[in-house]
ROTOR-460692 format. One line per field, with one value per residue (C-alpha): x, y, z; residue number from 1; residue in one letter. Coordinates in steps of 0.05 Angstrom, whole numbers, plus 5000, padded with zeros to 4 digits. Layout:
<pts>
east [X_...]
north [Y_...]
up [Z_...]
ronu [NUM_...]
miro [A_...]
</pts>
This chain:
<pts>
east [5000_5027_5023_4978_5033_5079_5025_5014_5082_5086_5020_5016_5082_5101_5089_5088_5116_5110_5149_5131_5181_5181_5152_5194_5155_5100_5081_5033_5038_5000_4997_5031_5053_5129_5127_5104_5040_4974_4907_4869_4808_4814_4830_4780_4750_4794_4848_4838_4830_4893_4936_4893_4929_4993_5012_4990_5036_5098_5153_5116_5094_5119_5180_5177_5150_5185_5169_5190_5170_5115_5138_5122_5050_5019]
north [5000_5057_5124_5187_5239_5176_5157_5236_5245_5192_5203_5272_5309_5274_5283_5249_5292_5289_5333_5350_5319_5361_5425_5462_5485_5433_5385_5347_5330_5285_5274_5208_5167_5155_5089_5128_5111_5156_5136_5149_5141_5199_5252_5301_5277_5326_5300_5239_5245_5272_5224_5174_5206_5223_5153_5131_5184_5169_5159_5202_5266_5264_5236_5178_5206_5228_5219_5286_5313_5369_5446_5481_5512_5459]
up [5000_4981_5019_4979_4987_4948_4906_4885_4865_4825_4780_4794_4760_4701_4624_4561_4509_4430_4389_4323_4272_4215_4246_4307_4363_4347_4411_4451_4521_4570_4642_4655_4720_4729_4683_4626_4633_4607_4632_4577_4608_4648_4594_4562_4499_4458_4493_4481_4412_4406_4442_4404_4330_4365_4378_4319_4281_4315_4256_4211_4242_4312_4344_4406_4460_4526_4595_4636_4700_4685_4689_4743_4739_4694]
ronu [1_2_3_4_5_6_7_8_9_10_11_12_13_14_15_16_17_18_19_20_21_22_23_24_25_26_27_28_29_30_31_32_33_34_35_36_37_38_39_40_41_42_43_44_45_46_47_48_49_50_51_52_53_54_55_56_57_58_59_60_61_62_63_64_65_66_67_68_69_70_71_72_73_74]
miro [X_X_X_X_X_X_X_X_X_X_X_X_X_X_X_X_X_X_X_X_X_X_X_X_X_X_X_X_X_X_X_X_X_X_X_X_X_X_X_X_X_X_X_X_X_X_X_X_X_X_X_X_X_X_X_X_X_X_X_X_X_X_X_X_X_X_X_X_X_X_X_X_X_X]
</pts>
């Protein structure tokens, strides 16, 4: 069992990122635990959506995601 200041920490600051591959500046990112994990049933439709066509465009239009710790007022 773990405790909810531990279990905060690890769901509650991390990101996946996808940067655009061709185009600078272009990204999408999406709260993630600290495996790297997105719970997909949590996000926003929109959201969803668009992690939904971001994976599926790795290779082509967006590099392989990275996991990161979120910035500071997100």
């Amino acid at each position: 069992m773990s405790h909810p200041s531990q279990e905060s920490a690890r769901t509650g600051c991390y990101e996946l990122r996808f940067e655009g591959l061709y185009c600078f500046g272009r990204s999408y990112a999406f709260p993630c635990d600290a495996d790297g994990n997105v719970q997909v049933a949590l996000l926003s439709d929109q959201a969803r959506s668009n992690y939904q066509r971001v994976s599926a465009s790795v290779g082509r239009e967006f590099l392989a995601p990275v996991k990161r710790i979120q910035p500071r007022g997100h």
